[in-house]
N, C-alpha and C positions, 0 to 999 in steps of 0.2 A: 579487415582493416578499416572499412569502410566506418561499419557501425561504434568500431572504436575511436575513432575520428570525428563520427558528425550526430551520435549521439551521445558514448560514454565522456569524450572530454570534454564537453561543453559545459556538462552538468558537472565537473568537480572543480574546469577552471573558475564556475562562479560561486562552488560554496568553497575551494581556496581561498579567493579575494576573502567573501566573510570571515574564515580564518585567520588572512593576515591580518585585517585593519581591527579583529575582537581586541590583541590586548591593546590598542591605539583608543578606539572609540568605547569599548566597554559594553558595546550594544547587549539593551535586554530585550534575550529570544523569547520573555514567556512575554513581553507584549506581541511579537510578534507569530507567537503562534497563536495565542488568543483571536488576534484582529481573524487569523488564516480560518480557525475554528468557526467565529462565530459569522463573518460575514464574507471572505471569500471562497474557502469550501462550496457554502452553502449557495450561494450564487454559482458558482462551477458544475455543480452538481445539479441543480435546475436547468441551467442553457441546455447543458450537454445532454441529457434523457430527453426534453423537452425536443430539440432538435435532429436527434437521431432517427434512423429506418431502421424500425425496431421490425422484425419477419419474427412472427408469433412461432413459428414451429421452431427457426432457431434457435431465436429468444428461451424456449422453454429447452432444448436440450444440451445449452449452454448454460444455463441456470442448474439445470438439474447437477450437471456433473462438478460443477465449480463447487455448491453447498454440498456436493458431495464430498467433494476434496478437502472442506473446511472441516468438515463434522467430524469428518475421520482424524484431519490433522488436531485438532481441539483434542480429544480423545486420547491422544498418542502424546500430544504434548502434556496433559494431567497427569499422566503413568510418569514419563521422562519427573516435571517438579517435584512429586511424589516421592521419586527415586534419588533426585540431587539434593531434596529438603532447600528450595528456595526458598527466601524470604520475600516476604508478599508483593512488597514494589518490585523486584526484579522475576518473581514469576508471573506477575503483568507482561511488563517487558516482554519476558518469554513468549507467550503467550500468543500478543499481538504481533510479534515479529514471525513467529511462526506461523499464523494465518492470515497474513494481511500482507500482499504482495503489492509490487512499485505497477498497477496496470494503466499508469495513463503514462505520465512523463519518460518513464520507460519502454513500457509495452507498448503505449502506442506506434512511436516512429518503430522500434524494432518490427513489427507487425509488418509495415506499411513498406520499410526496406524491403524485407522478403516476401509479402505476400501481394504487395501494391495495393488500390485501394478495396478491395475485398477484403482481407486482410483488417486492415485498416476498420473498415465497417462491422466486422465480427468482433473485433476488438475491444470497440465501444460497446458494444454489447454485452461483454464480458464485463467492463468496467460498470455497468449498469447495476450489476450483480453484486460486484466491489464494494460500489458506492451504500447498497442499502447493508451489505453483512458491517461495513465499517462503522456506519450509522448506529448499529444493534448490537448484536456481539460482543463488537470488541472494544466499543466501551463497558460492555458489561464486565468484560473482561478484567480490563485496565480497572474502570473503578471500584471491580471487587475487591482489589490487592488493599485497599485503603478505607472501603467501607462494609457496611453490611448486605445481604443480598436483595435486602429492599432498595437500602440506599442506592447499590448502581442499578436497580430494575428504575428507580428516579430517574438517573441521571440518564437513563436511555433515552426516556420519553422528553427529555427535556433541551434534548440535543436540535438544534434547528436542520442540521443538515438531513435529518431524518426526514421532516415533513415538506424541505424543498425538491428531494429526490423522488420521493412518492408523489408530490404538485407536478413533477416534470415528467413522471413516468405515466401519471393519468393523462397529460396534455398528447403527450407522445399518441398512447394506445387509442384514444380517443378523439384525436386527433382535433382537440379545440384549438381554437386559435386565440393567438398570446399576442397581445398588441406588440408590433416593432419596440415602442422603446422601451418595453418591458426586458424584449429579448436582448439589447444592445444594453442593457444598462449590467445585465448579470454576467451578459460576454465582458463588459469592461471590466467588473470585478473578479468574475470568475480568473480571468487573464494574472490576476495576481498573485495567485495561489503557487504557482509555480515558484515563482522567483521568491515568495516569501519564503517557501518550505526548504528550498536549497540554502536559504541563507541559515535558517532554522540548522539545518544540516552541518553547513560549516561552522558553525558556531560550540555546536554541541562537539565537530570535531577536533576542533581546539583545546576544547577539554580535555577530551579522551588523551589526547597529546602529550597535552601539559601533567593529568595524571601519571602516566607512563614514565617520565623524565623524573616525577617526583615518587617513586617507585611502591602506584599503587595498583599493579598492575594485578594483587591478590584480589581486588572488588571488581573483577572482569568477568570472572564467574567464567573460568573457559572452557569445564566439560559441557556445561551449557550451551555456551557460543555454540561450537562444536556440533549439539546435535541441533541446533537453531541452523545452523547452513546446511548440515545432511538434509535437515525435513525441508528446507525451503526449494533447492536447487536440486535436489535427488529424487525424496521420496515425492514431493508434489507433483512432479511432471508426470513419473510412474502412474499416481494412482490416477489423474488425468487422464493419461492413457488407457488404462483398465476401465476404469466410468466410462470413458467413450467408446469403448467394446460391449458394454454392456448394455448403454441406451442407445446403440448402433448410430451414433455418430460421426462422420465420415466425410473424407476430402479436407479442403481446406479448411471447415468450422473444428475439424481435428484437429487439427495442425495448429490453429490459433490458440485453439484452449490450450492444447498441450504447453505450446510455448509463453502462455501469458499464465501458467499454473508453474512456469520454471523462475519466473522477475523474482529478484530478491526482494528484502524487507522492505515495505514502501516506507517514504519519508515520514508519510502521515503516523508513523508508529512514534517520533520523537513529539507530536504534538499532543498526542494520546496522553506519553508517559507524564509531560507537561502540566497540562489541563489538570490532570488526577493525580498528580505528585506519585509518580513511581520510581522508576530505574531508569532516567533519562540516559545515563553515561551506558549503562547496558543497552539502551536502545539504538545511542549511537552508533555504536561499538557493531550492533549487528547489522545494521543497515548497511557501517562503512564496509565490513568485512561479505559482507554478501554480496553488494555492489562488487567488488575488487574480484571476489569469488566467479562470479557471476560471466565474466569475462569468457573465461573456457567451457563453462558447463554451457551456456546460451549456443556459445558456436557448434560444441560440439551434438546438442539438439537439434541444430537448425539442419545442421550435416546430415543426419538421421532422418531428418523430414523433407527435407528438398532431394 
């Protein structure tokens, strides 16, 4: 009840508000995922490597199993599009909703509930991992649906949040020091990213909403959905589990990965679809539905693990 309370409802009573007041104000979410893309992300993702206790041994067997759990779900997800004959914006969608997990605004405090700040600190660690496959990947992903395979190998390299996460992951391991109001200028931005992306969120759920009532509930794509929350909330925490048997991973860096490889669809998947014109309404759609999902499967993990 706890985490139901002090972290799932916080985060939907403020992408409700943006829900209600969307058809009042009309607000546009591709400015605001833009601003989120280009200059808060990317300041979020600097502070936080930059400032973390990164421990190289865990660092590396937490890395190792997470990109294990992506490559395999990537993999699993090409067979699934293959098999449903998606059309290219919405196998984006797919795509990144199936490997690209909620590990900060989520993951974090849930971590931090059950496991305190150890917990907590493996966590970021994890998200460290997040930050650069979201950076690579999954835009590649995303802007394959819409371009050629050179174009989104472009649009990797041209992504900013790619080269502030790697600036913050070198300051980190090598431990330079980063003047104060360097660090306090990217915590102020960084700080943004959240409350932009939930609004992103509600906004985008308004839609989904409004579609539904105007009964187009056929562009949902739900054998899809369907195995978008099996791989997110079932299969991922599993093969987590299995990678962490196999790179002998063990104690509480287990217990975090497992339950930070269970977060549903992160938000970042609706800016994604944005930025590169894909399947935004499907991307909502799995976020909202794996979030909501996410409620029993989470407890019933954590149950398993404590």
């Amino acid at each position: 009840m706890d985490i139901l309370l002090n972290v799932i409802l916080p985060v939907f009573l403020a992408a409700g508000a943006a829900a209600l007041v969307q058809p009042i104000l009309n607000l546009d979410e591709r400015v605001l995922s833009r601003v989120t893309f280009y200059i808060f992300s990317p300041a979020l993702a600097f502070h936080a490597l930059a400032t973390s206790r990164v421990g190289g041994g865990e660092f590396a067997q937490i890395a190792a199993v997470e990109i294990g759990v992506t490559l395999i779900l990537w993999a699993i997800g090409e067979i699934v599009v293959r098999a449903l004959q998606l059309e290219d914006g919405t196998r984006g969608a797919f795509l990144v909703g199936l490997v690209l997990m909620n590990t900060a605004n989520y993951g974090f405090p849930v971590n931090q509930f059950a496991f305190g700040e150890a917990g907590l600190a493996r966590a970021v660690l994890y998200y460290i991992v997040s930050t650069l496959l979201r950076s690579s990947l999954c835009i590649y992903l995303v802007a394959r649906s819409r371009q050629s395979v050179g174009g989104a190998l472009r649009s990797v390299i041209t992504v900013p949040v790619l080269y502030t996460a790697v600036a913050g992951l070198i300051v980190n391991l090598t431990g330079l020091r980063v003047p104060d109001f360097i660090l306090r200028a990217t915590d102020i931005l960084g700080q943004g990213s959240v409350p932009a992306l939930i609004m992103v969120l509600g906004i985008q759920l308004y839609r989904v909403a409004k579609s539904a009532v105007q009964g187009a509930r056929d562009h949902w794509h739900l054998p899809a959905l369907a195995a978008l929350v099996a791989g997110r909330l079932l299969l991922s925490p599993l093969l987590a589990w299995l990678l962490s048997l196999a790179f002998g991973v063990s104690g509480i860096t287990r217990d975090v990965v497992i339950l930070e490889s269970a977060m549903p669809a992160a938000v970042m998947t609706l800016v994604l679809t944005m930025e590169y014109d894909a399947d935004t309404e499907f991307a909502a759609l799995s976020v909202f539905v794996t979030t909501i999902a996410s409620l029993l499967t989470v407890t019933v993990i954590l149950n398993l693990l404590m």
